[in-house]
LUMLOMAR-787141 format. One line per 4 residues: number of its first residue (from 1); for each residue x, y, z of C-alpha. Coordinates in nm, 2 decimals, padded with zeros to 4 digits. Example, Ala and Ser with C-alpha at 12.3 -4.5 7.8 and 13.67 -1.06 7.14 Angstrom:
<atoms>
1	01.23 -00.45 00.78  01.37 -00.11 00.71
</atoms>
This chain:
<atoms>
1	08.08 08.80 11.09  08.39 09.03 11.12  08.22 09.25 10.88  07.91 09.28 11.08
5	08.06 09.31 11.41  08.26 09.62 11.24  07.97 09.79 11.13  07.79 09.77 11.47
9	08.11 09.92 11.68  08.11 10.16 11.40  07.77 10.26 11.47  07.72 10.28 11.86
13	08.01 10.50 11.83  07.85 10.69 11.57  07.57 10.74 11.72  07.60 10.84 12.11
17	07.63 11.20 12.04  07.48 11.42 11.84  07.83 11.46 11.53  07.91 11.75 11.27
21	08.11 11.59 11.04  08.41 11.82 10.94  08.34 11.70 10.61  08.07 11.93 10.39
25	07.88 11.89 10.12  07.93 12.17 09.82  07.68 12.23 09.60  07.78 12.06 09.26
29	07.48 12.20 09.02  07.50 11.85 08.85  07.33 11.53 08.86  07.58 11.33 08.72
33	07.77 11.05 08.86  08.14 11.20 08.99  08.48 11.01 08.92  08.74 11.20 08.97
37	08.89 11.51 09.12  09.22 11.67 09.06  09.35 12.04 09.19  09.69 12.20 09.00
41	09.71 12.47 09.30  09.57 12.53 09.62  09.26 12.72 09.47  09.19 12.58 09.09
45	09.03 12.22 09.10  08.87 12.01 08.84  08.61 11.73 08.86  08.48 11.48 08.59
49	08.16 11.30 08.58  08.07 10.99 08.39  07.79 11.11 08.18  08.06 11.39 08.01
53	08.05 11.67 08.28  08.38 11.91 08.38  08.35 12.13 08.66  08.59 12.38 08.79
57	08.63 12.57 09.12  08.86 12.89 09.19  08.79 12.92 09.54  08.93 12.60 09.67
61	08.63 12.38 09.61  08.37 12.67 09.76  08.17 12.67 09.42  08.17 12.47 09.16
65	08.07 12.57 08.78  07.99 12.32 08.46  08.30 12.41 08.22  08.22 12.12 08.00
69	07.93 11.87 07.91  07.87 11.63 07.63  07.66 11.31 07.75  07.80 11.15 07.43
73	08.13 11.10 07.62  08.20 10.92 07.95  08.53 11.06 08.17  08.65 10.87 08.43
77	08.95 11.07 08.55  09.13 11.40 08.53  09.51 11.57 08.55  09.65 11.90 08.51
81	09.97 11.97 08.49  09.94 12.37 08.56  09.58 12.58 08.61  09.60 12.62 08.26
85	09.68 12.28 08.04  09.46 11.96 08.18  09.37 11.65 08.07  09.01 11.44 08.12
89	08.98 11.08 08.03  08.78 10.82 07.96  08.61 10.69 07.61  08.80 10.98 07.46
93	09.09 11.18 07.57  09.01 11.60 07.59  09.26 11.83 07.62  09.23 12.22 07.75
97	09.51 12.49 07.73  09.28 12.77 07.88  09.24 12.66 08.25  08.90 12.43 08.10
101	08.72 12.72 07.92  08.75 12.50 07.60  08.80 12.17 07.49  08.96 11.94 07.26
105	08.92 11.57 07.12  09.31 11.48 07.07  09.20 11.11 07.06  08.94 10.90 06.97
109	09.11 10.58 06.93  09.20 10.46 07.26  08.96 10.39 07.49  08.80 10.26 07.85
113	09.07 10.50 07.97  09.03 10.48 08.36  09.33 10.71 08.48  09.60 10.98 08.37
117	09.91 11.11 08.50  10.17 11.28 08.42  10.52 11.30 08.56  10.68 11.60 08.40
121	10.48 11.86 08.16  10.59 11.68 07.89  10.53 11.27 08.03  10.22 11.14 08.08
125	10.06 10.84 08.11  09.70 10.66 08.07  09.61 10.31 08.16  09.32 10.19 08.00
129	09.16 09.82 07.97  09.39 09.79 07.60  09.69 09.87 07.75  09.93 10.15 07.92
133	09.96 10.45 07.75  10.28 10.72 07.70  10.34 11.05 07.58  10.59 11.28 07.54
137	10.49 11.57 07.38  10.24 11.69 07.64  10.01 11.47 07.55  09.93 11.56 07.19
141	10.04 11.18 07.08  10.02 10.84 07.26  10.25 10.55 07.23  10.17 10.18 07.35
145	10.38 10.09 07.59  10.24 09.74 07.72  09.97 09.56 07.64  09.84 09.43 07.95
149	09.47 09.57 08.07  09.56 09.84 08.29  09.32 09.91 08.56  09.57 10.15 08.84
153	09.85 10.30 08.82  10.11 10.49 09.02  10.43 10.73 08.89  10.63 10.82 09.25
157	10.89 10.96 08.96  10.95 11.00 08.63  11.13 10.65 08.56  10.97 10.42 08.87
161	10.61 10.32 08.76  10.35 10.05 08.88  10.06 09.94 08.73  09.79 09.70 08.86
165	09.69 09.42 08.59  09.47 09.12 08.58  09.26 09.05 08.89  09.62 09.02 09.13
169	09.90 09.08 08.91  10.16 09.42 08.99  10.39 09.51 08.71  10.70 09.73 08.77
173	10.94 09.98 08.53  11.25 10.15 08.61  11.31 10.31 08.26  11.03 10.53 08.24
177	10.74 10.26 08.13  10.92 10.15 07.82  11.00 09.74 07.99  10.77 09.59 08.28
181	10.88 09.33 08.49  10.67 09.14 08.75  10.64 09.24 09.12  10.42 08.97 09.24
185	10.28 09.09 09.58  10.29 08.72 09.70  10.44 08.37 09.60  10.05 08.23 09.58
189	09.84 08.48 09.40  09.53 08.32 09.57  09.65 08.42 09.90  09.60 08.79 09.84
193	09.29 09.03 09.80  09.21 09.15 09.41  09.39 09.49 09.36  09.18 09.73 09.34
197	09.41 10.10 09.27  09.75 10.17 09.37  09.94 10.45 09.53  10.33 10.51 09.57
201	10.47 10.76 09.78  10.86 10.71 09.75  11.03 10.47 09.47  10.97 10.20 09.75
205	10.72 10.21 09.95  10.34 10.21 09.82  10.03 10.07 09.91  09.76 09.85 09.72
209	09.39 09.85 09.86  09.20 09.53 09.80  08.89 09.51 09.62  08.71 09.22 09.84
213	08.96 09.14 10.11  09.22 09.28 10.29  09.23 09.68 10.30  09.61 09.77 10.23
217	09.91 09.61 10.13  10.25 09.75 10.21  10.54 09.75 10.02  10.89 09.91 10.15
221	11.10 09.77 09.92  11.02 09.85 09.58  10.77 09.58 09.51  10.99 09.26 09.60
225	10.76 09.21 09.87  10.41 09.27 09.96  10.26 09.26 10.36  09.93 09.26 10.46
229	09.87 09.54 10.71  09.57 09.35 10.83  09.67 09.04 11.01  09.43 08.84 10.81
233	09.47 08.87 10.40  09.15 08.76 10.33  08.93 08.92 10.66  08.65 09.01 10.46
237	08.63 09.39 10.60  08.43 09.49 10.33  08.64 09.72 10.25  08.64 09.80 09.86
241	08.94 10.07 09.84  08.86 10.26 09.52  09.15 10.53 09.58  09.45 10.63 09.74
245	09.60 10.96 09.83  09.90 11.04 10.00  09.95 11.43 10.10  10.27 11.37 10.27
249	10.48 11.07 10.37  10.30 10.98 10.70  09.91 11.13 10.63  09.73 10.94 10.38
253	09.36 10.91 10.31  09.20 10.67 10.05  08.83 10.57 09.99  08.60 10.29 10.01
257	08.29 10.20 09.82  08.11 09.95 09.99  08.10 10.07 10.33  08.10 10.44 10.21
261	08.40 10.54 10.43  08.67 10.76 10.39  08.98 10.62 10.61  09.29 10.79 10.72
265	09.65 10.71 10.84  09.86 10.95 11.04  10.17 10.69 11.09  10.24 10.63 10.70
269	09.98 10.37 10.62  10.03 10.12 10.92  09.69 10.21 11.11  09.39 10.36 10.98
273	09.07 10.51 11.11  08.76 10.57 10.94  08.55 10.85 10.89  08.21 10.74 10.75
277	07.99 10.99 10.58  07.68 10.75 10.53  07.63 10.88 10.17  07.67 10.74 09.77
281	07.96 10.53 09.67  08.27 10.74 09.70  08.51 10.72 09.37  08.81 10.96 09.42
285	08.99 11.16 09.69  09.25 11.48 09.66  09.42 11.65 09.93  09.58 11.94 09.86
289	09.76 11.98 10.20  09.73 11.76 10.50  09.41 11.91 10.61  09.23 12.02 10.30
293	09.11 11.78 10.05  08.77 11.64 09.88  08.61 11.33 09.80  08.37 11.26 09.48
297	08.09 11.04 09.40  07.76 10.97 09.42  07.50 11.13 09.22  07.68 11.52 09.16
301	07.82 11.48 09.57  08.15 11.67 09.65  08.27 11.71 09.99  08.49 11.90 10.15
305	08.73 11.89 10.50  08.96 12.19 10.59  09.10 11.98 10.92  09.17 11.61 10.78
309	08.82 11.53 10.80  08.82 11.53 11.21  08.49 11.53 11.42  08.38 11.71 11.68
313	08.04 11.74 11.95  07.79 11.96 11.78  07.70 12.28 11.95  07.35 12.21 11.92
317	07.19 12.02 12.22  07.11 11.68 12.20  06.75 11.73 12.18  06.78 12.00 11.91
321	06.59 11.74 11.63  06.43 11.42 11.77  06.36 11.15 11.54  06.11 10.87 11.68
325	05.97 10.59 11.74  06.24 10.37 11.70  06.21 10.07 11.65  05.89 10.14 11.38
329	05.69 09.95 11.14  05.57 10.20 10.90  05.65 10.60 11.00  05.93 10.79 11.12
333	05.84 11.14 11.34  06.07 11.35 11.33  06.04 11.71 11.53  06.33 12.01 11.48
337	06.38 12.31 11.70  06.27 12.63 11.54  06.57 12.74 11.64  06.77 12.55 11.37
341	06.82 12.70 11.02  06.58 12.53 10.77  06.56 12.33 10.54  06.71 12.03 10.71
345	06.78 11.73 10.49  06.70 11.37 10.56  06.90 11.10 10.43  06.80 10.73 10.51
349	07.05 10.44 10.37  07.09 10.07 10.40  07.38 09.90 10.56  07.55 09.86 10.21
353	07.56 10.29 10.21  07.29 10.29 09.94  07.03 10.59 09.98  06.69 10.47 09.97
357	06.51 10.84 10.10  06.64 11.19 10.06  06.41 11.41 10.18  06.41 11.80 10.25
361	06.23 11.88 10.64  06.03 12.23 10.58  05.85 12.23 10.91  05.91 12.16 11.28
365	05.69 11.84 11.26  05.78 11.57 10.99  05.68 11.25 10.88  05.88 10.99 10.71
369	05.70 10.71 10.52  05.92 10.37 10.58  05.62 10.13 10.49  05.76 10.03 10.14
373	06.09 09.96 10.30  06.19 09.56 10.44  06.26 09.49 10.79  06.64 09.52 10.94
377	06.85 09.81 11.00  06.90 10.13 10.90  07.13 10.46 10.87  07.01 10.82 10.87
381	07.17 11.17 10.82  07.04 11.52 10.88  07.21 11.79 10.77  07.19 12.14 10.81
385	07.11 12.45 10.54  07.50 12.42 10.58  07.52 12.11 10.45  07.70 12.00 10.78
389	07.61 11.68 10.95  07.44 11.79 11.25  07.25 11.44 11.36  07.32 11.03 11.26
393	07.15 10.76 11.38  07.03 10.38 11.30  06.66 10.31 11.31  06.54 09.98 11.30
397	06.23 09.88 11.07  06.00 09.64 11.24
</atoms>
């Protein structure tokens, strides 16, 4: 019930104004599912894709352009330590020394890698389902270091680590992930959501973000104890944090897959606000200031914010596109001004943020075929030849 009455707040706020999202879709050129996003500078940014796809932009996320693709190999995550030597993970481990022009296999024995780091040029690690992973020759060769499945992990410096193991269980090092000891987020493990990924911004203070449950928990002092930041640990907010980023102490942004939100703190992680986009599942996040940053997913979707993903009224009039009738039982009219840039694109999902139409508006006079769809509620996006969000809205099936 919580859950629900979130959603509809979220949604008569969404939709009494016509919105442009500040965050915009870039053109990926790729169909494939996108996982994770890193940027060594201000300009150079990489992205991976689970059916084997690299991309790279040099214009600070503008374009993007396939540097790699290999369907035989599934990557899940991506790190470089400079524009020019970079990492990406995940049934294999590839290595590039020439800013991603080429590519190398440096290991095909471990695998279901789902994250890399590194914490110097030379220290690295990867946490994988078989176990956390070091280096220390720049990633050439990989040492076990703990057995444990692995599924988050974050490095605030080069000797304090925490990974996320099991359904619940939070393991800490202070000696550069050569011992782990535990750091239980709570006396009663059943009291406390499923981690999901982890993010550190000091030696002390990090975050978790539940899977199911609550959406953060706060540590301040190095893992010895673990609060809620919702008041209820299990509120079932359907939340589903996927990933965490932290541009500065206070500003932090972090991802969530079932409700297709991107949320934001301003006050170092004790309130958040969300930003939903209404689009595919969302898998990583990057900022490379406060302001600028971008979110992957989806099938081949990258977005992009240059102000911290703020919104603001739309210049068009309200009237500019009308979409109608609503409620309906079987068609959708929907009628743009001629003065608006075509094509506009449609976007229908279900409460869950799953896209059920996608559709490209040629003409001033459209119509939407809903009759293969169920009864209940629904979300829809149109964007301009932009890509920018220029109308949102619920329709309701009859």
């Amino acid at each position: 019930m919580k859950r629900l009455k979130l959603f509809f707040v979220s949604l008569i706020f969404l939709t009494s104004a016509t919105i442009m999202a500040q965050w915009v879709q870039k053109p990926s050129g790729t169909n494939d599912i996108l996982t994770g996003v890193h940027f060594p500078s201000a300009n150079v940014g990489f992205v991976v894709g689970i059916g084997g796809t690299i991309l790279k932009t040099t214009d600070i996320g503008e374009t993007w352009n396939t540097v790699y693709s290999n369907a035989n190999i599934s990557l899940k995550s991506v790190y470089f330590i400079n524009e020019s030597v970079g990492f990406a993970v995940g049934n294999n481990i590839l290595k590039t020394i020439d800013g991603g022009n080429s590519w190398e296999i440096i290991n095909s024995t471990i695998t279901d890698i789902n994250k890399i780091t590194f914490t110097t040029d030379q220290i690295g690690f990867l946490s994988s389902s078989t176990g956390l992973y070091k280096t220390t020759d720049g990633g050439n060769n990989w040492a076990l270091k703990s057995s444990m499945p692995c599924m988050s992990m974050s490095f605030p410096s080069q000797n304090v680590g925490y990974i996320h193991a099991n359904s619940n269980s939070i393991f800490k090092t202070i000696d550069g992930g050569e011992t782990w000891t535990l750091s239980n987020p709570n006396a009663n493990p059943n009291s406390i959501s499923i981690v999901s990924t982890l993010f550190f911004t000091t030696e002390d203070k990090g975050f978790f973000g539940g899977y199911y449950y609550a959406a953060f928990t706060k540590t301040t002092d190095g893992g010895t104890s673990w609060n809620c930041i919702n008041t209820d640990c299990q509120a079932d907010l359907g939340v589903g944090v996927k990933s965490i980023y932290f541009s500065s102490n206070t500003v932090g942004y972090a991802v969530s897959q079932s409700q297709n939100n991107i949320l934001k703190t301003m006050d170092g992680g004790e309130t958040w606000t969300s930003q939903n986009l209404g689009t595919a599942m969302f898998y990583d996040i990057y900022f490379t200031s406060d302001n600028v940053g971008f979110v992957v997913g989806g099938i081949g979707e990258i977005f992009k914010t240059t102000n911290g993903g703020s919104l603001g009224i739309a210049a068009t009039a309200p009237d500019t596109i009308a979409v109608y009738p609503n409620p309906t039982a079987d068609r959708l009219k929907i009628e743009v001004d001629s003065n608006l840039m075509f094509p506009i694109h449609f976007k229908l999902n279900n409460t869950l943020g799953e896209n059920l139409i996608d559709h490209r508006l040629l003409s001033n006079s459209n119509t939407i075929e809903l009759s293969d769809l169920s009864k209940g509620v629904y979300l829809y996006q149109l964007l301009n030849a932009n890509n920018e969000i220029v109308k949102i809205g619920k329709i309701i099936k009859e």
